[in-house]
Structure formats: structure tokens, C-alpha cells
N, C-alpha and C positions, 0 to 999 in steps of 0.2 A: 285377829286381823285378816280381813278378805284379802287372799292372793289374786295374782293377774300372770296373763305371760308378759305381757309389755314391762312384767319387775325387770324380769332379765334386758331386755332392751336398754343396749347404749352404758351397760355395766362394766368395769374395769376387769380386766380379766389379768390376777394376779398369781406366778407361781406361790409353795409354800416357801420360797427364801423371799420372798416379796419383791419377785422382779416383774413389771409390767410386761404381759406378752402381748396385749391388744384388747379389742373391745368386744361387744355381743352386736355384732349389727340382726340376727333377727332368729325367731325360733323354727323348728321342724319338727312336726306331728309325723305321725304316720299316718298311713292310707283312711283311716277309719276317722280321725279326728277325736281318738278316744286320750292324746296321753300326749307330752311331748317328748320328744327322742333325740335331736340335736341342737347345739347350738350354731348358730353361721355365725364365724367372727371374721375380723381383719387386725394382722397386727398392726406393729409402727409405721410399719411399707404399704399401711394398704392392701398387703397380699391377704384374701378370701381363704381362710381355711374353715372346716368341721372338726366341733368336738360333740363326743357324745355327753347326752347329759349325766352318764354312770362316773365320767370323768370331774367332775366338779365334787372339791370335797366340803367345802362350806360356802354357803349364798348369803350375803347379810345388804347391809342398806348402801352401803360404803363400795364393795367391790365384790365381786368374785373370786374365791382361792380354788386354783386347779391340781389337783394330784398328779395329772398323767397329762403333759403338753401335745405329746405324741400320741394320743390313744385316736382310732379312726373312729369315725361316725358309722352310727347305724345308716344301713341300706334303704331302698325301696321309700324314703321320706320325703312331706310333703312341706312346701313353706305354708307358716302361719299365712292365712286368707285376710290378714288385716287390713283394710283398708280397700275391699273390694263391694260392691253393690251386693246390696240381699234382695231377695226373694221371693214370696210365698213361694207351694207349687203350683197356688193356684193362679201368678202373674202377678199378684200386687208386690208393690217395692217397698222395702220396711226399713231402703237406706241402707249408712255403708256398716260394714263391720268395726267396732270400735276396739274390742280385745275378748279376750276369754277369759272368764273367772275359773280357777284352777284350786284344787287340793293335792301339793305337790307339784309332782306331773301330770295326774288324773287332769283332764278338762272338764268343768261341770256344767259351761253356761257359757252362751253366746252371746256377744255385748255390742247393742247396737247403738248406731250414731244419737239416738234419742233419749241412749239410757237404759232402754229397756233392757232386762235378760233373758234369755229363753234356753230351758235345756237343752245340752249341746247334743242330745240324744235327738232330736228332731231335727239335725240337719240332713236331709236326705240328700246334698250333690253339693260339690265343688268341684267349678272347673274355671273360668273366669269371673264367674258371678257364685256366689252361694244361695244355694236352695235351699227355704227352711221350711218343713210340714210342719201346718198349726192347724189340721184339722181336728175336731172333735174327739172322733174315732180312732187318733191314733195309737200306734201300739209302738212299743221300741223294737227295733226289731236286732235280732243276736248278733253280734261281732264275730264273722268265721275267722276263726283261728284256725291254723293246724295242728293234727293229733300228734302227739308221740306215742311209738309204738311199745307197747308192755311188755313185760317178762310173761311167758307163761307158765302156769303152774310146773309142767313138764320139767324146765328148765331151772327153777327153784327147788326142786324134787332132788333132779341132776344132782345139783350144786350139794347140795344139802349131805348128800348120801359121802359123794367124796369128800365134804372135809370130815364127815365121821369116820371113813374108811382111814384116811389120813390120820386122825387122833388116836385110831387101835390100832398102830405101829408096834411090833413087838418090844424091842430096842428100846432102852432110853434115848440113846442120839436119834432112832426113828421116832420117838413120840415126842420128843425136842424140837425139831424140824417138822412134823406135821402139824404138831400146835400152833408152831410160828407160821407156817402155812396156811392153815385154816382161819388165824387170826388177822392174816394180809387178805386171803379173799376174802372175808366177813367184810372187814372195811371196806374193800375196793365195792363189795355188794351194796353196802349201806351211802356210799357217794354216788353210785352211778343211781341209785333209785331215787337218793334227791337232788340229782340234777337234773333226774326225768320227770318227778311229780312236786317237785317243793315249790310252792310260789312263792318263798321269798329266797330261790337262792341266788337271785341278783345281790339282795343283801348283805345274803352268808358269806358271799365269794369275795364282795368288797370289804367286809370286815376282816375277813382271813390275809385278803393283801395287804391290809390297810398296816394289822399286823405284823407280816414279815419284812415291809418297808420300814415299821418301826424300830424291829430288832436288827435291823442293816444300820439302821442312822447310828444307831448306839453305841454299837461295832466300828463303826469306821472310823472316829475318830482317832483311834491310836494307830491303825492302819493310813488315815492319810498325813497324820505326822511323820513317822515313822520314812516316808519315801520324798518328801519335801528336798530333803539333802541329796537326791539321786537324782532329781532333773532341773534343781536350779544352775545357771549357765549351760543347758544344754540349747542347741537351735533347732526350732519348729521343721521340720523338712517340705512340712504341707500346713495347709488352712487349717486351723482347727474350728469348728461349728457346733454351735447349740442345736437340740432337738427341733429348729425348726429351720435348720439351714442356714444361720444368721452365723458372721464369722467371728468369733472370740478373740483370735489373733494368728497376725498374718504369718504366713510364711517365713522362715528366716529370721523372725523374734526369738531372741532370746530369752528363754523362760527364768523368770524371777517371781518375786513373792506375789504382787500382784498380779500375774497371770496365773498361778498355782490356786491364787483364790477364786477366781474369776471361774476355774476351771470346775471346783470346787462346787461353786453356787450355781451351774448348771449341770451339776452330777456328768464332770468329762473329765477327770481326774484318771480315770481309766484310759481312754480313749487319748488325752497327755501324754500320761507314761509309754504306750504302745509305740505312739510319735517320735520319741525322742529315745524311744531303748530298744527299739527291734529294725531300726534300720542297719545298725551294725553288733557286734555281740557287745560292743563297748557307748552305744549313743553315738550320739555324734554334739561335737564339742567345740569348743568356740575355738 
């Protein structure tokens, strides 16, 4: 099935407890027009925020489920050109932009008002209008990126020498401790190199989270029973607020079951307890 960016357009944007946070009002490329990079929504209120798009943890036809409500947008990004006037560069008009044809976030094709497609690689300019080269002769030309800077041999040399020197500890407790030494810089060596040369460690990093958010959820449960009996009848002192500012319950309410859950289904069960047990060594109590 061909994707579009306009999927995302006007999508429900659902946390994983299935709470509606707002919608997709529109997308954000970066500078190149090679990928997309944010989403611009609006919740309930209409208020405009940014998520990025590493923060979406499934897309289906229905809605949007979000991982991370709170996570910022990438920098330096442009809004999708949709619905602006094209082009040539040589002055003819080829009409408005209709959407992008995409693989993932890759963009691979520019969709004009008539239908047409034309590789997104031959947009040479966006700025009110998009400019698209359809000459002959064209060539694609490279996406500058910036470089990351390498190890040098020198300094893997370095590394290298001390954790041997380290392992020929005379001591047992010395060769104990440099083993477990040499095995801490190995690894810290083998992350920092693929988080300088891996191209998928956007993947890596969101699987690895995705992960310890998993063994948190599993854990918690006997941990948020467990404290249920410590703040119910205790009173709010302040607002308490979801991840986007929105208030949960007001000041001066007294916490009961339904607000412990409430509290719950926006991961503030924390941010509760703090409320209501470190104003005084004892809460504060109705």
C-alpha cells in the first residue's frame, strides 16, 4: 500500500492508556525535504504543540498511539509545502502541491495537483513557491550532512594498552577489579562508537526505551497498590497536571479512588504522593 504524508494529517493522537491528547494538524521535514521529522498538533484547547516523529509508537488507519506526550520536537524543521504553487526552474507552473509519497519517513515523490509524481529529489527550492528541476541533465545532488568526529588510531591504541595493563594486575582482588574495569570501558567503547557510526541507532535507542518502560509497567503494579491506603482522604495542597499542563484535580480535593486512578492513567501517581506526603512529615489530612 502507497504511503502519503497527508496519512498523518487530521489523525487522532492517542496516549498508550487510550486517552485522546489531540490531533495531527500537519507535518515537518527538515531543511532538505529528504524525511519527516515532526508532527504539529493541537489538543482539546486548540493549544499548537510539537512531537517528534521518534515519539509515535504505532500509526494505524484509526489513530495515532503516542509513547512519550512530553517528548520535544526536532530543531531547524520545515512545514510540509502542501498546498503551495510549483515550479519548473525554468518558470512554467506545474500547479499546486498535492502531498508526498513516502517510505516511512523517507519522502520519495512529489504529488502534484494533476496527479502527477516527480522524484522528491528534484526539488531544487522551497520558499513560498516550490521549485522543481525537470531538466534532462539532471543529477541529484548530495544531502550535506555533518561529519562526526572519529577515534583515532592513537587513542584505541591508548585504550587498548590500559585495559591489558589493568588485566595483568598482580592480586586476585587486582585482576577482580581490572577485569571488571576493562569490561566497563569495553562496553562504554562499543556504545559510544555506535552512537557515532550506527545508522540505526535511532532504532536501537527506541527499542532499548521501549524496553525499560516495559519492565517499569510490570513492576508497578504492586508498588502503586501498595501506597493507594497512604493518600486516600489526604487534600491536594496544589493543582495536580498531566504532561501537558492540563489539570487532573484541583487544589483542595481530596484524594479518593478515582483520582488515584486518574493519577495512575497519566503516569502522576508520583508527582500525587509528593503532593500530599511532603508538605508536612505526616501529609496533610482532612
Amino acid at each position: 500500500m502507497r504511503e502519503y504524508v497527508s496519512d498523518y494529517i487530521g489523525m487522532p493522537l492517542l496516549t498508550r492508556g487510550g486517552e485522546r491528547i489531540g490531533y495531527v494538524k500537519n507535518v515537518q521535514t527538515d531543511k532538505n525535504l529528504t524525511r519527516v521529522r515532526n508532527l504539529e498538533c493541537c489538543d482539546e484547547e486548540e493549544e499548537e504543540f510539537i512531537l517528534p516523529l521518534s515519539a509515535i509508537a504505532s500509526f494505524g488507519e484509526g489513530a495515532t498511539v503516542v509513547k512519550s506526550p512530553a517528548a520535544k520536537g526536532c530543531k531547524n524543521c520545515l512545514p510540509a509545502p502542501i498546498g503551495r504553487e510549483a515550479y519548473s526552474t525554468e518558470g512554467a507552473p506545474l500547479g499546486h502541491v498535492r502531498d508526498f509519497g513516502r517510505e516511512g519517513a523517507l519522502l520519495r515523490t512529489l504529488v502534484l495537483s494533476d496527479g502527477r509524481e516527480i522524484d522528491a529529489a528534484r526539488i531544487a527550492g522551497v520558499t513560498d513557491t516550490v521549485l522543481v528541476d525537470l531538466s534532462e541533465d539532471f543529477v541529484p545532488k548530495p544531502v550535506a550532512r555533518a561529519k562526526r568526529k572519529e577515534k583515532s588510531p592513537c587513542q584505541d591504541a591508548e585504550h587498548a594498552c590500559r585495559a591489558n595493563a589493568d588485566c595483568r594486575a598482580d592480586s586476585p582482588a587486582g585482576q577482580s577489579a581490572g577485569g571488571q574495569s576493562a569490561s566497563a570501558d569495553g562496553a562504554e567503547e562499543v556504545l559510544t562508537v555506535r552512537a557515532a557510526f550506527s545508522p540505526s541507532r535511532d532504532a536501537e535507542s527506541e527499542i532499548a526505551a521501549d524496553a525499560a518502560e516495559t519492565d517499569t509497567e510490570s513492576k508497578a503494579p504492586a508498588r502503586k497498590a501498595a501506597g493507594r491506603g497512604l493518600l486516600t482522604g489526604k487534600i491536594l495542597p496544589q493543582d495536580l497536571l498531566d504532561a501537558r499542563g492540563n489539570v487532573l484535580a484541583r487544589a483542595g480535593t481530596a484524594v479518593s479512588a478515582d483520582v488515584i486512578r486518574t493519577a495512575m492513567r497519566h503516569d502522576k501517581l508520583f508527582e500525587l504522593t509528593l503532593l500530599c506526603c511532603c508538605a508536612s512529615p505526616f501529609g496533610i489530612w482532612r
